[in-house]
BALOBA-1460 file (C-alpha; in Angstrom, 3 decimals):
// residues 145
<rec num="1" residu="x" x="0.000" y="0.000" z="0.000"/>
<rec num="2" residu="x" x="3.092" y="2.315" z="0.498"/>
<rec num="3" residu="x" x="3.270" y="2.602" z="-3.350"/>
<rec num="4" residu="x" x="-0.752" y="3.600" z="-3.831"/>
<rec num="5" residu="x" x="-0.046" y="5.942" z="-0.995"/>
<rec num="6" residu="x" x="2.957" y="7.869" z="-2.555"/>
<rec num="7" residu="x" x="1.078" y="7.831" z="-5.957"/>
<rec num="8" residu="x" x="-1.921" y="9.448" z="-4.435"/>
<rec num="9" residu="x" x="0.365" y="12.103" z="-3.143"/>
<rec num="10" residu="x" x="2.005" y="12.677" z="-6.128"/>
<rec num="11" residu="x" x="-1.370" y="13.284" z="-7.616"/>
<rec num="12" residu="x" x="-2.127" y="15.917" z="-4.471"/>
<rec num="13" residu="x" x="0.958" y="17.570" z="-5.400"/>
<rec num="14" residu="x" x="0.394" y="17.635" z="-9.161"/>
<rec num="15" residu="x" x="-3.248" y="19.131" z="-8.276"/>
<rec num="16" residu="x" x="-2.219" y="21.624" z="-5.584"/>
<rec num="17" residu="x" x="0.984" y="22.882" z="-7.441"/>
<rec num="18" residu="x" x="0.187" y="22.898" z="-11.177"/>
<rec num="19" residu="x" x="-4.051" y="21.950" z="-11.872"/>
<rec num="20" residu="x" x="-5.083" y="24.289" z="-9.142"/>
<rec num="21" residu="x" x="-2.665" y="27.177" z="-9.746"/>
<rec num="22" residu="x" x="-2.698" y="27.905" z="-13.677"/>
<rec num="23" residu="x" x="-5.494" y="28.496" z="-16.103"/>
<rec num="24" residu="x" x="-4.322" y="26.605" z="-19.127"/>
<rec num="25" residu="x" x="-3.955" y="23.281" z="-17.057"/>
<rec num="26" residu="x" x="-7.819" y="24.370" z="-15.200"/>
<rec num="27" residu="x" x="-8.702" y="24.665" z="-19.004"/>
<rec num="28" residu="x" x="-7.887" y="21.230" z="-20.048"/>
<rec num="29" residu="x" x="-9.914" y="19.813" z="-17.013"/>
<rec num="30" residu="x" x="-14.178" y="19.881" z="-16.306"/>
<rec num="31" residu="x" x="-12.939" y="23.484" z="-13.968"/>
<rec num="32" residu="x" x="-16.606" y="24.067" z="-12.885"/>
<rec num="33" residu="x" x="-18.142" y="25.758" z="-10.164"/>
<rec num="34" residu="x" x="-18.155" y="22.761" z="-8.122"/>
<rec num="35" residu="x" x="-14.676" y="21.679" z="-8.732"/>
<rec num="36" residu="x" x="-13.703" y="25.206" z="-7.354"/>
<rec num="37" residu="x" x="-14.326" y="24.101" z="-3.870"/>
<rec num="38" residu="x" x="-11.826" y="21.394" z="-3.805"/>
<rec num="39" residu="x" x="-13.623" y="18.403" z="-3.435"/>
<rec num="40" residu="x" x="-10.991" y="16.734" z="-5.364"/>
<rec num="41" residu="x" x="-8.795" y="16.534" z="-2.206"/>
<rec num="42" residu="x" x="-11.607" y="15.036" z="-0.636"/>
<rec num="43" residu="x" x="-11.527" y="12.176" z="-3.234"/>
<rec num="44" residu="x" x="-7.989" y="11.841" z="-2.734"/>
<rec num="45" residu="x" x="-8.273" y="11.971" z="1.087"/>
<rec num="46" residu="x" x="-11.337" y="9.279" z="0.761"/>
<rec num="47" residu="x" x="-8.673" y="6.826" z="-1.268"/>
<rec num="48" residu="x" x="-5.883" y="7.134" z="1.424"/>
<rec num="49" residu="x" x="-8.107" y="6.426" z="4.342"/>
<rec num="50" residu="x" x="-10.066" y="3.577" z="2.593"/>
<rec num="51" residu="x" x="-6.437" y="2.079" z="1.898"/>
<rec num="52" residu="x" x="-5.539" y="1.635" z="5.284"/>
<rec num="53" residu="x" x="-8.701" y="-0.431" z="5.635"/>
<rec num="54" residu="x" x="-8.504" y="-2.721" z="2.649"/>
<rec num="55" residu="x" x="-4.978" y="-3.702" z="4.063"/>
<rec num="56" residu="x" x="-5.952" y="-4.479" z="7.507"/>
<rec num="57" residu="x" x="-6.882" y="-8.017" z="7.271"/>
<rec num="58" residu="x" x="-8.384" y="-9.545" z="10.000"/>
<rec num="59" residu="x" x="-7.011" y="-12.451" z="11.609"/>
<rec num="60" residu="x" x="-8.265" y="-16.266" z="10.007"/>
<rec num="61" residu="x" x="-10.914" y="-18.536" z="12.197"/>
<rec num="62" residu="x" x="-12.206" y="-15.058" z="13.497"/>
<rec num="63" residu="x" x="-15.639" y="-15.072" z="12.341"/>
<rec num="64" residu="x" x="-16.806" y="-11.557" z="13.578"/>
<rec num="65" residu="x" x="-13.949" y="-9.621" z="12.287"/>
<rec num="66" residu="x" x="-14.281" y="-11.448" z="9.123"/>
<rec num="67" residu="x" x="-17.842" y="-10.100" z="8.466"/>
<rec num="68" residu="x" x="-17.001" y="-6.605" z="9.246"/>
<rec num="69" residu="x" x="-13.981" y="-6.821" z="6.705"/>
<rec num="70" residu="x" x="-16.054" y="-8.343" z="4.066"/>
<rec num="71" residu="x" x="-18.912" y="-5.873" z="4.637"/>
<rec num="72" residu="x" x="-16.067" y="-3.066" z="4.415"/>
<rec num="73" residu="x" x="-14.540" y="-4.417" z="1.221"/>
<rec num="74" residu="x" x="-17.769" y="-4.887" z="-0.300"/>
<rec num="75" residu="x" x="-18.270" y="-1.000" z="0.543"/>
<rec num="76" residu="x" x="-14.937" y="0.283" z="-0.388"/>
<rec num="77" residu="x" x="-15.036" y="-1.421" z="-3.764"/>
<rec num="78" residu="x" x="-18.714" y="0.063" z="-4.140"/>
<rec num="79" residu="x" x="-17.339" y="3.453" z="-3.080"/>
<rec num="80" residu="x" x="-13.883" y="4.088" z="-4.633"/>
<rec num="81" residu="x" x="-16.497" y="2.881" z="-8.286"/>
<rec num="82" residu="x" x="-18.322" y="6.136" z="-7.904"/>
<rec num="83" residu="x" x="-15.107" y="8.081" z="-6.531"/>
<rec num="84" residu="x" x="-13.182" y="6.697" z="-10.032"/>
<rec num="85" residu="x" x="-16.263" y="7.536" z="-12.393"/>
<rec num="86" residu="x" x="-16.096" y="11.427" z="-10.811"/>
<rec num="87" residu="x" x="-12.123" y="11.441" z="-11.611"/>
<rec num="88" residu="x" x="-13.008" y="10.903" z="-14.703"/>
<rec num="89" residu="x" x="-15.434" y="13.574" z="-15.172"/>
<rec num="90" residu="x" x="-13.133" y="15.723" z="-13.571"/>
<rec num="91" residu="x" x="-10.235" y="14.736" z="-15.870"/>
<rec num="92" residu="x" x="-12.664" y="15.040" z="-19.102"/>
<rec num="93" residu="x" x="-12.349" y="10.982" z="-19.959"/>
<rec num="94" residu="x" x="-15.272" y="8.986" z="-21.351"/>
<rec num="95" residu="x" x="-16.528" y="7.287" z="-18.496"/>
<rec num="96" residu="x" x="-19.266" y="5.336" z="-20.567"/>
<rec num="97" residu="x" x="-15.808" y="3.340" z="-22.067"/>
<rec num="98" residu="x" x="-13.776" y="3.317" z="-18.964"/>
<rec num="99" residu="x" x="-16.460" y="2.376" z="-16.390"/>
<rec num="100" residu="x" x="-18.514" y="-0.355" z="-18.351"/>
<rec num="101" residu="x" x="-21.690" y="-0.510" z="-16.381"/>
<rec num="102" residu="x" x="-22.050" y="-4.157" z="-16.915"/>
<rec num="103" residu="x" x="-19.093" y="-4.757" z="-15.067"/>
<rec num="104" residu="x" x="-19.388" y="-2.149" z="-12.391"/>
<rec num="105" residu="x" x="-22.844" y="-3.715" z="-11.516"/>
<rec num="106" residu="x" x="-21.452" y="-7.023" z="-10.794"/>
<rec num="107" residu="x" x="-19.983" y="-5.634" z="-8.002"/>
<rec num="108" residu="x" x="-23.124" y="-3.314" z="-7.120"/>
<rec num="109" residu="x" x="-25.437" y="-6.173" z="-7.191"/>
<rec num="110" residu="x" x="-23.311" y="-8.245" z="-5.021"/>
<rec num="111" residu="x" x="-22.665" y="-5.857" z="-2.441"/>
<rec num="112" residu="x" x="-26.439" y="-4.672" z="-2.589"/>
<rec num="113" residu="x" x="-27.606" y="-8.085" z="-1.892"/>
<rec num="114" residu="x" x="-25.462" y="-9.059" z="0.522"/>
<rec num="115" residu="x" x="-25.342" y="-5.703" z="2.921"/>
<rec num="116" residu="x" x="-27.848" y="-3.190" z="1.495"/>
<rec num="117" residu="x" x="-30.639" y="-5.741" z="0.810"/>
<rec num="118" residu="x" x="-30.115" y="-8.488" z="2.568"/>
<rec num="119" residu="x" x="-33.998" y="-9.469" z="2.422"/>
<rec num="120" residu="x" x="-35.533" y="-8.873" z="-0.643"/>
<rec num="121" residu="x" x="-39.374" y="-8.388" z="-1.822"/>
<rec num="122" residu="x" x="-40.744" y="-7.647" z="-5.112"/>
<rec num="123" residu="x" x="-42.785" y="-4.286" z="-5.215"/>
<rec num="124" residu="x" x="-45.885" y="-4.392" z="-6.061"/>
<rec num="125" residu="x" x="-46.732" y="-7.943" z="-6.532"/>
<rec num="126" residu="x" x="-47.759" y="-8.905" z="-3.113"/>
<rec num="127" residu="x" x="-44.530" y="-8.764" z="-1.451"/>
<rec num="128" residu="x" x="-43.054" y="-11.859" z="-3.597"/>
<rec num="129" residu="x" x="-39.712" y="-13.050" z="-1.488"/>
<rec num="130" residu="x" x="-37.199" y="-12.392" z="-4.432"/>
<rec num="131" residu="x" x="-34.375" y="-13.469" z="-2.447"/>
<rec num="132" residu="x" x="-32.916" y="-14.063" z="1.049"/>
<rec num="133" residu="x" x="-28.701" y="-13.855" z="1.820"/>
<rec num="134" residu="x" x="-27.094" y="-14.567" z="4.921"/>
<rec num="135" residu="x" x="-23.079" y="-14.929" z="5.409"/>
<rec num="136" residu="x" x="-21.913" y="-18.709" z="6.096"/>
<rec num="137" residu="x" x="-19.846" y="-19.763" z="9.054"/>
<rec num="138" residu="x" x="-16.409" y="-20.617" z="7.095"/>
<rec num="139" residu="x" x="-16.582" y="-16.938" z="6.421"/>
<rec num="140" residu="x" x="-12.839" y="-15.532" z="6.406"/>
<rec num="141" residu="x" x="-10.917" y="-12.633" z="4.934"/>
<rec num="142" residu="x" x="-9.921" y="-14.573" z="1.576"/>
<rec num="143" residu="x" x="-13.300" y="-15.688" z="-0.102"/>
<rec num="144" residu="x" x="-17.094" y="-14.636" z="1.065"/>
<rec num="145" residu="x" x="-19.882" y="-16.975" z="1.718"/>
């Protein structure tokens, strides 16, 4: 993680010393109104504490710890997707090619099901059960049940 950490403050200097300061380089970027308040370093900040907690595995055979790491993965990974897609509107790149929905959904859909929804009904049709998750007990920090 030490290399992801120095590139994301290579990127903070970049911004700070060069994007931020000069017109021609604001010019080449999406400079809007909202981009004029910064939150840019509070993308970058977001990425450098979420690092910390991707790395922090939790010990194996520890079944509690293991749920709140896969829960936090699951978020991070749903997170940094929506943090990435806003770089690249900031940065003026086609996020339609970059960020396939397809595949960013995938990872959506899992983490919907398995934190945001864990109970699902259909709308509508008299409450239908569309699907039920729960985590399984050989849960650990290398694969999710």
């Amino acid at each position: 993680m030490i290399k992801q950490r120095e590139k994301l403050e290579n990127i903070a200097k970049i911004w700070n010393n060069y994007i931020w300061r000069y017109k021609f380089c604001q010019s080449q970027i999406n400079f809007d109104e909202e981009i004029k308040t910064n939150y840019f370093g509070d993308i970058l900040v977001y990425f450098q504490d979420t690092l910390e907690l991707i790395n922090n595995k939790p010990q194996k055979g520890s079944y509690r710890e293991n749920i709140f790491y896969v829960i936090g993965l699951l978020q991070i990974v749903y997170v940094h997707q929506d943090l990435i897609k806003e770089l690249l509107y900031i940065f003026k790149l086609d996020s339609d090619k970059l960020t396939n929905e397809d595949s960013r959904n995938i990872n959506r859909n899992l983490r919907n099901e398995l934190i945001g929804h864990p109970i699902r009904r259909a709308v509508g049709s008299g409450e239908e059960l569309i699907s039920s998750v729960i985590f399984g007990n050989n849960l650990d920090n290398d694969s999710i049940q």
